[in-house]
C-alpha positions in Angstrom: 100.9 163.3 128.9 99.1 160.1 128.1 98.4 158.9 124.2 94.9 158.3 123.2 93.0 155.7 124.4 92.2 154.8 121.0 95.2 153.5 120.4 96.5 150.9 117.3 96.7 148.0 119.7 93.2 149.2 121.6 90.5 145.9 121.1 88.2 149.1 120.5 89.9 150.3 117.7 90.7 147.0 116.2 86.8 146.3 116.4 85.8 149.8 115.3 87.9 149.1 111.8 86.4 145.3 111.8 83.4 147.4 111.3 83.8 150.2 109.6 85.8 148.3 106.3 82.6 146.1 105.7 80.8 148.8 106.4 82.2 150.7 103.4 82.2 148.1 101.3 78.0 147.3 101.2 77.7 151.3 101.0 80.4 151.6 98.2 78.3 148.7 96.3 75.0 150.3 97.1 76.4 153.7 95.6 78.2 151.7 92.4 74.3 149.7 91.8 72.3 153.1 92.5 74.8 154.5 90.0 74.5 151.5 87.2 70.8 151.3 87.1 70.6 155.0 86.7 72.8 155.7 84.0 72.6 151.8 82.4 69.9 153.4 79.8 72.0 156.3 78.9 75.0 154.6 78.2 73.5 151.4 76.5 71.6 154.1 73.7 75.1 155.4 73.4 76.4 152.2 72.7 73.9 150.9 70.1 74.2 154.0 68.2 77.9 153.4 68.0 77.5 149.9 67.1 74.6 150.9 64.7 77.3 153.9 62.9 79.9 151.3 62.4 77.9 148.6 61.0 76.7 151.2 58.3 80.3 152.0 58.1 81.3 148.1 57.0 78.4 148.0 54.9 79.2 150.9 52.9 82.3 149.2 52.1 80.2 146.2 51.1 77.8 148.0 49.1 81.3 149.1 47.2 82.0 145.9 46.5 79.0 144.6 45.5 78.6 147.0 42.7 82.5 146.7 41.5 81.7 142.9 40.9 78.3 143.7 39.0 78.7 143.2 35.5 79.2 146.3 33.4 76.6 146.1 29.9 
């Protein structure tokens, strides 16, 4: 029996994977910027509400100090 004719030295399939990588590539990017501007809100309100809970978190810890240092009467 003869092999495929799409072999690994076939021009066909050498073209065919010329193609198909690149072609993967923009639609793996167009997938990865359809996801990102999706979700970008979602995750930035996430972050600022971190960023928001630890900056009361050092500021508690300032507020301490500040009213160790007060003098007493």
């Amino acid at each position: 029996m003869h092999v495929s004719t799409l072999t690994a030295s076939s021009p066909a399939f050498t073209a065919l994977i010329w193609w198909l990588v690149p072609l993967a590539g923009v639609i793996g990017a167009l997938v990865y910027i359809l996801w990102v501007s999706k979700f970008k809100r979602k995750f930035e309100k996430g972050t600022s509400r971190s960023v928001n809970q630890f900056e009361r978190f050092q500021n508690s810890f300032r507020d301490g100090i500040e009213r160790d240092n007060e003098p007493k009467s």
